[in-house]
C-alpha positions in Angstrom: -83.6 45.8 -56.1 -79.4 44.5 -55.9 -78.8 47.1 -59.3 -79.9 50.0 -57.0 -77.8 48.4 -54.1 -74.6 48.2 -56.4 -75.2 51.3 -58.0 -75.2 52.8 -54.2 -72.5 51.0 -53.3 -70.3 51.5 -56.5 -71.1 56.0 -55.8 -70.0 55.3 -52.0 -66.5 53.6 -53.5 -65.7 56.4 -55.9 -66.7 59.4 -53.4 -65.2 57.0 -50.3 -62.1 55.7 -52.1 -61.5 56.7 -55.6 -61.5 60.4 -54.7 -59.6 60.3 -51.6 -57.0 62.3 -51.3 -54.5 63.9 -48.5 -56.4 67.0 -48.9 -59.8 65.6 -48.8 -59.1 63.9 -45.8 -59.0 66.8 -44.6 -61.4 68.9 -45.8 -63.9 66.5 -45.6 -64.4 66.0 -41.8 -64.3 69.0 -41.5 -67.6 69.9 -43.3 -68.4 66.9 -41.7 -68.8 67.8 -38.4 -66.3 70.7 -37.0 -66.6 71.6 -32.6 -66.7 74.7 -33.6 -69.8 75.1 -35.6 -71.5 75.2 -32.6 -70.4 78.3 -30.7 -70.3 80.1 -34.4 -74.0 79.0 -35.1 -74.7 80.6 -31.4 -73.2 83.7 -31.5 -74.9 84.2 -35.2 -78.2 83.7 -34.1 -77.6 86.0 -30.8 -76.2 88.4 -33.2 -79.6 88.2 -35.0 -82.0 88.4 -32.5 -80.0 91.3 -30.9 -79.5 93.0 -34.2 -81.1 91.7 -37.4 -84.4 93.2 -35.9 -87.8 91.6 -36.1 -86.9 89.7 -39.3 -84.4 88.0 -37.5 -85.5 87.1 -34.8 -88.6 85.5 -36.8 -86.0 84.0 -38.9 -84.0 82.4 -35.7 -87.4 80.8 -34.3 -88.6 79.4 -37.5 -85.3 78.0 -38.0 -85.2 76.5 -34.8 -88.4 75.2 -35.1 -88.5 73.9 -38.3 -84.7 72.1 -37.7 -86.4 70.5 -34.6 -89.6 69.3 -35.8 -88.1 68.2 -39.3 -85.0 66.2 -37.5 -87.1 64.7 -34.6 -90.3 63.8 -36.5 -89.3 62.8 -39.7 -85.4 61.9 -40.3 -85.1 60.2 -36.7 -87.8 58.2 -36.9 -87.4 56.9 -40.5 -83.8 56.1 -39.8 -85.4 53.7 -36.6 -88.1 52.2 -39.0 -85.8 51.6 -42.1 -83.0 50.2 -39.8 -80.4 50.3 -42.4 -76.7 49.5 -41.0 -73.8 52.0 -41.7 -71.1 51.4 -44.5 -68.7 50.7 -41.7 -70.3 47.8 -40.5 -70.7 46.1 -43.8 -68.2 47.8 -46.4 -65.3 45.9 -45.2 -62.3 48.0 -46.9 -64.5 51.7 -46.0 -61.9 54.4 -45.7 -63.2 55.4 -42.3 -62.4 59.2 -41.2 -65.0 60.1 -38.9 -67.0 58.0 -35.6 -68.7 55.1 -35.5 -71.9 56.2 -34.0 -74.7 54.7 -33.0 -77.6 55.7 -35.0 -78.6 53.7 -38.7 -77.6 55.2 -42.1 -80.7 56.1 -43.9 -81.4 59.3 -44.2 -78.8 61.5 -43.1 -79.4 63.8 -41.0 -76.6 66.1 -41.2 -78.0 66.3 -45.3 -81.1 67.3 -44.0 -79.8 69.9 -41.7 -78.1 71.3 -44.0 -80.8 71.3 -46.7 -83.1 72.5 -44.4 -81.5 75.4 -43.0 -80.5 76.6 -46.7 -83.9 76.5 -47.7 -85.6 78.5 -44.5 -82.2 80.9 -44.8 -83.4 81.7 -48.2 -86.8 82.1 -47.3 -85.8 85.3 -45.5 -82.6 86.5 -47.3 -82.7 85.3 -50.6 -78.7 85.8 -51.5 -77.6 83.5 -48.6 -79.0 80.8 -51.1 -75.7 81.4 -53.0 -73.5 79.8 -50.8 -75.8 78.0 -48.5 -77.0 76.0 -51.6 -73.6 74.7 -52.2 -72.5 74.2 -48.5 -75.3 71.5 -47.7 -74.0 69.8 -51.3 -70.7 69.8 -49.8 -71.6 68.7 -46.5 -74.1 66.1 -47.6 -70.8 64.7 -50.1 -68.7 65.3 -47.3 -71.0 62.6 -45.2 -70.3 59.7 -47.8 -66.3 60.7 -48.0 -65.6 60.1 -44.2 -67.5 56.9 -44.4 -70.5 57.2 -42.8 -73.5 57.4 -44.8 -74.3 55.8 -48.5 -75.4 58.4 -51.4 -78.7 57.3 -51.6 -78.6 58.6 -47.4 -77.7 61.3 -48.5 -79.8 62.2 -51.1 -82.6 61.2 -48.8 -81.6 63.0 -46.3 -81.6 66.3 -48.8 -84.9 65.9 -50.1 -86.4 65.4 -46.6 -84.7 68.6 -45.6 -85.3 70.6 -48.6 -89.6 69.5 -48.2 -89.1 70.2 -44.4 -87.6 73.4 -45.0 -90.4 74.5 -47.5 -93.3 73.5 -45.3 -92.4 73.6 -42.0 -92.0 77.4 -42.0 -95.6 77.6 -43.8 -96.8 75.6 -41.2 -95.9 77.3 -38.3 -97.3 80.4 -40.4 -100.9 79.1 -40.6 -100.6 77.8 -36.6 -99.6 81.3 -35.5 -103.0 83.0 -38.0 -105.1 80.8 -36.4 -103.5 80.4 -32.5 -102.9 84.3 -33.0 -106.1 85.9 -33.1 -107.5 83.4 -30.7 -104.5 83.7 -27.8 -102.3 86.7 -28.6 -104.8 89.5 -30.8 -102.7 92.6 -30.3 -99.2 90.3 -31.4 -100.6 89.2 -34.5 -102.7 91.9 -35.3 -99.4 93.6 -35.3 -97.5 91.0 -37.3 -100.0 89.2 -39.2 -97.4 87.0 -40.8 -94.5 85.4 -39.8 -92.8 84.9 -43.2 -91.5 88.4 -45.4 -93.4 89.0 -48.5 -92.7 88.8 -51.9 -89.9 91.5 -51.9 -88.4 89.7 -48.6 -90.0 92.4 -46.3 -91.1 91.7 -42.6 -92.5 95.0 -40.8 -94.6 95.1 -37.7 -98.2 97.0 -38.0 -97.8 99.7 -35.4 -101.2 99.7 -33.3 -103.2 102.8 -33.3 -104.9 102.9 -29.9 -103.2 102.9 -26.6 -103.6 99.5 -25.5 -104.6 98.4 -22.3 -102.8 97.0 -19.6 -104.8 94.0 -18.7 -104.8 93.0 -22.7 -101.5 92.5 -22.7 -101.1 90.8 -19.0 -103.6 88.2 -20.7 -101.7 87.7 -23.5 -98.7 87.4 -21.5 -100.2 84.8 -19.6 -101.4 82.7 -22.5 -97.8 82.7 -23.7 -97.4 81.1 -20.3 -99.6 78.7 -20.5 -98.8 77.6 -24.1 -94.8 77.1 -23.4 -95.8 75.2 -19.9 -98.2 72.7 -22.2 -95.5 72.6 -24.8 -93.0 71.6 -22.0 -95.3 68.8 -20.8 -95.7 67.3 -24.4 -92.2 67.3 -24.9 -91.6 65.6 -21.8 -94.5 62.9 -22.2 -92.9 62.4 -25.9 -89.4 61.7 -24.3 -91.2 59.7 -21.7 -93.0 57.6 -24.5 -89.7 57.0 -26.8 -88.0 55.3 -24.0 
């Protein structure tokens, strides 16, 4: 469809160009991509499984998880299949601030970061959705300003995040009530669920018996065995995509 082309191309001019600006330039790369989101993002998380208690620390491996599986299984491979090049290597006049890398255009997944994480963030603590919300906007925008991505990747990019964000975290959920009971009984009979409830609540069961020793060496065990066989298909699936 060339109207939807032009109209992309005519939104990536006036972020791209028309609204450049000294202070943009700026700004913009860094919400693009900053060295030191990194070590903040680290010590945040450490900070939460140390001390944001079992909510965080359910929090930090959902997130994890659901950034992982929604980046490597969905954005990834849709930008391989669609192929689409970047507006540097075909907008001749593109008012370039950030790397030529080497990965195609469509969808973007610094968007879908970004949506993501604001969307499994609020599943847990509903106020971060306050700013979160409007820092994957701006970081999404920020991705078409420095030249990089179209608006259409960008917008892609945010509704892929925004479904992986919502179903990811339920998904995981259902695996660990059906894994749990089967592998690790005392665990989840202890937390049940691994998302807070309706009033944003996440408190362990407290178990009422003493409980053997052997029970928990087995469940121990199975936790072995599960992150050894997870290891292995992560491996194989590196192995397979060359």
């Amino acid at each position: 469809m060339p109207w939807l082309q032009n109209l992309d191309l005519a939104g990536f001019r006036f972020i791209n160009q028309t609204l450049a600006n000294p202070v943009s330039d700026v700004v913009m790369p860094l919400l693009s991509g900053n060295v030191l989101v990194g070590p903040v993002l680290a010590g945040l998380f450490a900070w939460l499984v140390w001390r944001g208690g079992l909510k965080g620390r359910c929090f930090v491996a959902l997130l994890v998880l659901t950034l992982v599986a929604n980046d490597g299984l969905v954005v990834n491979r849709l930008k391989k299949a669609i192929g689409r090049p970047r507006p540097f290597d075909t907008v001749p006049d593109v008012h370039l601030l950030a790397g030529k890398g080497l990965a195609k255009s469509m969808p973007s997944s610094h968007a879908g970061t970004a949506a993501g994480a604001a969307m499994v963030a609020g599943l847990f603590y509903r106020r971060s959705r306050r700013f979160l919300v409007p820092l994957a906007a701006a970081v999404g925008i920020s991705r078409v300003a420095v030249g990089v991505h179209y608006p259409s990747d960008v917008l892609a990019g945010w509704l892929l995040g925004s479904a992986g964000g919502w179903g990811f975290p339920r998904l995981f959920n259902g695996l660990w009530r059906w894994v749990g009971p089967r592998l690790f009984p005392l665990w989840h009979r202890a937390l049940p669920s691994l998302l807070p409830d309706s009033r944003g609540k996440l408190a362990p069961v407290p178990l009422a018996a003493a409980v053997p020793p052997e029970v928990v060496e087995r469940q121990w065990r199975n936790l072995g065995y599960l992150f050894l066989g997870a290891l292995l298909c992560l491996r194989l699936g590196y192995v397979a995509s060359s």
